[in-house]
C-alpha positions in Angstrom: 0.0 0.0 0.0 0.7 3.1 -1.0 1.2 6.3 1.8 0.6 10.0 0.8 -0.2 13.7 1.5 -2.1 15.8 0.0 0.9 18.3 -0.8 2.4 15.2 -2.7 0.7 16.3 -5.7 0.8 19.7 -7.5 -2.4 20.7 -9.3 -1.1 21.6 -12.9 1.3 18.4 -12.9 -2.2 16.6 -11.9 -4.0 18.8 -14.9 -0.7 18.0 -17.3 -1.3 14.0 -16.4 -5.2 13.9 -16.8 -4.6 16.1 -20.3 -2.0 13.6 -21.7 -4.1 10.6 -20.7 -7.5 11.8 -21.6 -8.7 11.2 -18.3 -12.3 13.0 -17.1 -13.2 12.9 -13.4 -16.3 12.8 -11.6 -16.6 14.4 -8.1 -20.4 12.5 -6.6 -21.7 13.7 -3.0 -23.9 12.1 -1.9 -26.3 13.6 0.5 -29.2 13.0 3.3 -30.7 16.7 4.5 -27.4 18.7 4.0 -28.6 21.5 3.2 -26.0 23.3 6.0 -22.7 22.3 4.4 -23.9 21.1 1.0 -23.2 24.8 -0.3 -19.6 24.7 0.9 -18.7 21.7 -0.5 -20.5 22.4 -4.4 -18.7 26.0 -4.0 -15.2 24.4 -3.3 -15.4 21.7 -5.9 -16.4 24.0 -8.4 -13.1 26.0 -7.8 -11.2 22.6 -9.3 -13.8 22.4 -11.9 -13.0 25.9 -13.0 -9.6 24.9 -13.6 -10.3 22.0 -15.6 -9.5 19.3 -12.9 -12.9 18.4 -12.0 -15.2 17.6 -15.0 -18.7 17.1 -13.6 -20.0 17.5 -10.4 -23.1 14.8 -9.2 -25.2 15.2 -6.5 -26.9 12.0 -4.8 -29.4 13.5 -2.6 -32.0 11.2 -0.7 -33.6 13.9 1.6 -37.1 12.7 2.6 -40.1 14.4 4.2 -42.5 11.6 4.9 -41.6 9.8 2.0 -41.3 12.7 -0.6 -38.6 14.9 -1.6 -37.2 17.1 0.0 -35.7 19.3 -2.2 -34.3 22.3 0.4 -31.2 20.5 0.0 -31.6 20.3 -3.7 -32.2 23.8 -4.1 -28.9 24.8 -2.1 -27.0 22.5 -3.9 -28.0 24.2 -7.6 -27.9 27.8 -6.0 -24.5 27.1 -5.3 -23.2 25.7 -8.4 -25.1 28.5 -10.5 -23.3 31.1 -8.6 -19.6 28.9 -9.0 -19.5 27.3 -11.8 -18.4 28.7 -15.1 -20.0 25.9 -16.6 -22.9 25.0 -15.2 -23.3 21.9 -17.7 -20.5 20.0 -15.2 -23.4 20.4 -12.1 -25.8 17.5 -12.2 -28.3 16.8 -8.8 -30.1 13.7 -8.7 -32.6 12.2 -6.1 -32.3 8.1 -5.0 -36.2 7.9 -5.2 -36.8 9.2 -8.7 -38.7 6.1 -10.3 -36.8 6.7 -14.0 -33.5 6.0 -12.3 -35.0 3.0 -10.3 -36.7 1.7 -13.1 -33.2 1.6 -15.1 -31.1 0.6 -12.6 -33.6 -2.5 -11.8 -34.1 -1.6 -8.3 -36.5 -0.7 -6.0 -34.1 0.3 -3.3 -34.4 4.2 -2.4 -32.0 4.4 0.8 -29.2 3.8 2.2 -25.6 5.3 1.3 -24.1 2.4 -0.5 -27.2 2.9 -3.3 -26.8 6.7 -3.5 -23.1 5.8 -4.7 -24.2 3.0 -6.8 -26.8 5.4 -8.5 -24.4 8.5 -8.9 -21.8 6.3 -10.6 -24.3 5.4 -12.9 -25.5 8.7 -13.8 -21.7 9.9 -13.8 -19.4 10.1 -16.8 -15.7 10.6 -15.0 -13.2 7.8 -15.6 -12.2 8.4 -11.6 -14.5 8.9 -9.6 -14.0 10.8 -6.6 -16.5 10.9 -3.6 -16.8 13.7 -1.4 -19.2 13.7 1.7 -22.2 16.3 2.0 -21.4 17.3 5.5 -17.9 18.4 5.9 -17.2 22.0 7.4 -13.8 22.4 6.4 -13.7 21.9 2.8 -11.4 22.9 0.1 -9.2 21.5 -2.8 -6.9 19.2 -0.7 -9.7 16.7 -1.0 -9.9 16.6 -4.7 -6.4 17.2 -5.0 -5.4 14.7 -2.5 -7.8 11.9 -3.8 -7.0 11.9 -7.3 -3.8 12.5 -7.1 -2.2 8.7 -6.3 -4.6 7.3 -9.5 -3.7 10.2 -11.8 0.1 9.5 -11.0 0.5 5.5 -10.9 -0.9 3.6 -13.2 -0.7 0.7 -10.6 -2.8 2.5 -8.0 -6.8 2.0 -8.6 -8.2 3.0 -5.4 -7.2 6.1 -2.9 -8.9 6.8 0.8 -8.5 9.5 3.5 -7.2 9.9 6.7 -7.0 12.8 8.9 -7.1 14.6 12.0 -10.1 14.3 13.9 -9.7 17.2 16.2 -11.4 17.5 19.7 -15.0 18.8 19.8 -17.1 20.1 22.7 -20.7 18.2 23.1 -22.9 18.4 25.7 -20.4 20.6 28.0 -17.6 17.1 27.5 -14.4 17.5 25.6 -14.6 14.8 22.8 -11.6 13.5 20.6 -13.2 12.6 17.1 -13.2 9.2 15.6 -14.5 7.3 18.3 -16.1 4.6 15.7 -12.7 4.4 14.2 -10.4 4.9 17.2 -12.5 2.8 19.5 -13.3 -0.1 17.3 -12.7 -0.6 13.6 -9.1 -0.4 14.4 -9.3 -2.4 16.9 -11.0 -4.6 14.9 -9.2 -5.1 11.8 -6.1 -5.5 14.2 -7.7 -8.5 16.1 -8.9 -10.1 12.4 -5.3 -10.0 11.2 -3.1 -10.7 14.4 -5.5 -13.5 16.2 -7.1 -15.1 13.2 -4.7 -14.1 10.1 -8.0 -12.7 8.3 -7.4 -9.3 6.1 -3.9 -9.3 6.3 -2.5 -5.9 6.8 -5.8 -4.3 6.6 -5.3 -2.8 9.8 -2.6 -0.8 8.1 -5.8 1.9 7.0 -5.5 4.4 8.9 -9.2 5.4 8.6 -10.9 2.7 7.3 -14.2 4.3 7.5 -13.5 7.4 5.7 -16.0 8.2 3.3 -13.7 10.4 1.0 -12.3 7.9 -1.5 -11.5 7.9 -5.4 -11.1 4.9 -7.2 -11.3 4.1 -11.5 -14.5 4.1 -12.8 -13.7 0.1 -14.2 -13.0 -0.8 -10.2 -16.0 0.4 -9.2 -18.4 -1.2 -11.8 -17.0 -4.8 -10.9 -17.9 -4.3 -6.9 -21.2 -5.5 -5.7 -23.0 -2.7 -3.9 -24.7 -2.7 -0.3 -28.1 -0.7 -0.1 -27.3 0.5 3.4 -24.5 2.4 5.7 -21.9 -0.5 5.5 -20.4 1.0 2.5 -17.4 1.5 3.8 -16.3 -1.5 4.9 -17.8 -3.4 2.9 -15.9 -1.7 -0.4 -12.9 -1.8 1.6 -12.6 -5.7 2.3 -14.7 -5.8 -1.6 -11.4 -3.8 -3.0 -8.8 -6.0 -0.7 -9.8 -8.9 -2.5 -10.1 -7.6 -6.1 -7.1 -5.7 -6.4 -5.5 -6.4 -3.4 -3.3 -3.7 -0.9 -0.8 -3.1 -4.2 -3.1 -0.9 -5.7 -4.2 0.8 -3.0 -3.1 4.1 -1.6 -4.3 6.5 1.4 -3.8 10.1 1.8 -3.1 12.6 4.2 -5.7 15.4 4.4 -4.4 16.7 7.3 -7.9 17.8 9.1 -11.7 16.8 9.0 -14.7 18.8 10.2 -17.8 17.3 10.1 -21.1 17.4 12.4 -20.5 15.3 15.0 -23.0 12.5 15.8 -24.4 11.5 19.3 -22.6 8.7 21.5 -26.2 6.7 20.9 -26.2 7.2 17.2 -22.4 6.1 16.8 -23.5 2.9 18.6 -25.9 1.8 16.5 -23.3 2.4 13.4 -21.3 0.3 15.6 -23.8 -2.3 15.2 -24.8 -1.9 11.6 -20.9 -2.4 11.0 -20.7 -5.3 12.7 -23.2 -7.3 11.4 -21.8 -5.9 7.6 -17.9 -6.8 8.5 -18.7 -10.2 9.9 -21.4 -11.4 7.3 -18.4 -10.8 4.4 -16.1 -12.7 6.7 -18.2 -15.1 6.8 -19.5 -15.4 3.1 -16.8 -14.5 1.0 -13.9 -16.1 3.6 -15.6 -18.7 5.7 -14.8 -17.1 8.7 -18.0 -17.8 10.8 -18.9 -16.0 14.6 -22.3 -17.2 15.0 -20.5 -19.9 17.7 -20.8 -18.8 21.1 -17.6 -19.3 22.4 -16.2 -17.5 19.4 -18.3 -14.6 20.0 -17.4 -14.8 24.0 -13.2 -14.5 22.1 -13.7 -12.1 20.2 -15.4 -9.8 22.2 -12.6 -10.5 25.5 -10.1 -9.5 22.6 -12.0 -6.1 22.0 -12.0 -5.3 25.0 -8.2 -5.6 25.3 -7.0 -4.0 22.1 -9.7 -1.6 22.1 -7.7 0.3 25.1 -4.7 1.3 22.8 -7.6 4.1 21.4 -8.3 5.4 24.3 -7.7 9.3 24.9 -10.6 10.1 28.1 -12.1 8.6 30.7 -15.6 8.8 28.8 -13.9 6.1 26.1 -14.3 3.4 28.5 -18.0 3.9 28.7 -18.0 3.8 24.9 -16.0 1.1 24.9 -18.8 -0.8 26.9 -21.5 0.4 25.0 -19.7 -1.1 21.6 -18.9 -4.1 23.2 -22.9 -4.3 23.9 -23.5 -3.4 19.8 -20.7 -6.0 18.7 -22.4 -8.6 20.9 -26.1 -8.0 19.4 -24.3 -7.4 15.6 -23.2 -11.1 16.2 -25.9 -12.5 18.0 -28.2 -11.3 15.1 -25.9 -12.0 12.7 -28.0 -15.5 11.7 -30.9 -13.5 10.7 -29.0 -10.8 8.5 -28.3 -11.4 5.1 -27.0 -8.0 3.0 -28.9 -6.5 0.6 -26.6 -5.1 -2.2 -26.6 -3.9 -5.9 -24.9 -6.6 -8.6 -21.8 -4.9 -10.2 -22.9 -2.3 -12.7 -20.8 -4.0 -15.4 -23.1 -6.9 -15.4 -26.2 -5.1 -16.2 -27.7 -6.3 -19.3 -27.5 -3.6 -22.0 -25.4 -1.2 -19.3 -23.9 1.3 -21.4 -27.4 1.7 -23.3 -28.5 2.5 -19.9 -26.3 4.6 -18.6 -26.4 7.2 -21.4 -30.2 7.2 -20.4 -29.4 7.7 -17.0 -26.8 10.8 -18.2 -29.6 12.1 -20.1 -32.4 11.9 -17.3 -29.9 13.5 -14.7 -29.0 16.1 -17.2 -32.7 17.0 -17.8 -33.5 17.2 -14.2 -30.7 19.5 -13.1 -32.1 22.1 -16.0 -35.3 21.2 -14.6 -34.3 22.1 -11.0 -32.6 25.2 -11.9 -34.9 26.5 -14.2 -37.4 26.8 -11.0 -34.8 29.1 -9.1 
């Protein structure tokens, strides 16, 4: 695996490579109620789209109000890029439920973050794609920049991720150090898998394996099978380790991260969600099974004991405990779960047929959108 930082890679070098090779890119953000940041993040990557190192702009929105659109988000997302962009034509906004999209696409799946990527790719044109999330504060070009940079350089490398600072945060009147799923259990984690039961070697090597800020080639991401729901990121990660393998991966140094921060109740329910995602792969694609009590009794006496090296405050240990509680029902559960995911966009009958339709429809509907400003 490959290890970089953002400052690594010089803009016009990066515009002189994608020039010489043809290359177009896609930034896709996807999006639930955003409205807040969603502005920031269209402004930014419009200022790389200005200079010709962003080629279209997609936006995945799935903002509901009782099971219609919700287009505030929408709206905030088109302002933006009519008041950036010198070429409007690069902004395209699409919505997971629309039924023309569904209908192409074969699904009837309008949730969940891994289908608002699936979706976006499909309506996308970029050979890389890059994506951004909808809620970062601090946003500029060292994301774009950064992501790209590793694929538009080596040939070999097909897949790029972030990592960063999580800085500390004030919640409820505590002092909170970020990436407590990351720091207090993925890690952990993927540590135990490798060095106790020699499972996804070296994966543990990620510094921030559930990063949503990744960029990968547009042929990678059509082979992957796609879950519906929040699991994405592991689930593309372990999906990736296997394809291509840790060879043709990089990660990049972004330096900081500022998002919205979610509650300690929230994160451990993610906690679960990720657990039953992470040990249903092992499980189907490695034969690596959990569902035995005494294995779940290990595994969970090993958290607990490598799940100390994150630790930064005393309030850790109680989060600690309360993932230990959502790894224990994640595996306990685990019988009845069976992932729901998209088949690789590749092996859609008739895909490229569909995908200009789905170009098309997006295109229409961003005019359409904007044309009610």
């Amino acid at each position: 695996m490959h290890d970089f930082d953002y400052l690594d890679f010089d803009i016009d070098d990066l515009l002189r490579y994608k020039e010489e090779k043809g290359i177009k890119i896609s930034v896709i953000t996807p999006s639930f109620q955003e409205e807040k940041t969603i502005g920031k993040v269209i402004a930014e990557t419009a200022r790389l789209a200005n200079q010709d190192l962003v080629d279209e702009i997609l936006v995945v929105d799935g903002s509901t109000i009782e099971g219609h659109i919700d287009y505030r988000t929408i709206k905030v997302a088109t302002k933006a890029a009519l008041k950036s962009l010198e070429k409007f034509d690069s902004f395209k906004v699409i919505h997971q439920t629309q039924p023309e999209i569904c209908a192409l696409l074969e699904t009837d799946v309008t949730i969940g973050k891994g289908d608002a990527l699936y979706k976006g790719v499909a309506c996308a044109m970029g050979d890389i794609i890059i994506f951004l999330d909808s809620d970062i504060i601090n946003i500029d070009e060292r994301f774009v920049r950064g992501l790209a940079g590793p694929i538009l350089t080596f040939a070999e490398i097909k897949f790029s991720k972030a990592y960063y600072h999580r800085p500390r945060f004030k919640m409820r009147g505590k002092t909170i150090f970020g990436g407590r799923v990351t720091r207090l259990y993925m890690r952990p984690i993927l540590r135990i898998l490798d060095r106790e039961y020699d499972v996804l070697e070296r994966l543990e090597d990620i510094t921030y394996p559930l990063s949503g800020e990744v960029a990968l080639t547009r042929e990678v991401f059509e082979s992957l099978t796609m879950p519906h729901h929040f699991g994405v990121e592991i689930a593309m990660l372990i999906e990736l380790y296997e394809k291509i393998g840790l060879r043709a991966f990089a990660q990049v140094d972004l330096r900081e991260h500022l998002h919205h921060h979610r509650s300690d109740k929230a994160l451990a329910g993610m906690v679960e969600q990720i657990t039953r995602t992470l040990f249903w792969l092992l499980r189907e694609h490695l034969g690596v099974d959990f569902e035995e009590e005494d294995r779940r009794k290990t595994i969970r006496e090993l958290y607990g004991r490598y799940a100390i090296d994150g630790v930064k405050t005393i309030d850790d240990f109680r989060r600690i405990d309360a993932y230990t509680r959502s790894l224990t029902r994640g595996l306990r559960t685990l019988h009845d779960f069976e992932m729901r995911y998209h088949p690789p966009l590749k092996e859609l009958p008739g895909y490229e047929k569909r995908r200009k339709k789905l170009h098309e429809h997006a295109v229409r509907h961003t005019h359409d959108i904007a044309n009610r400003l």
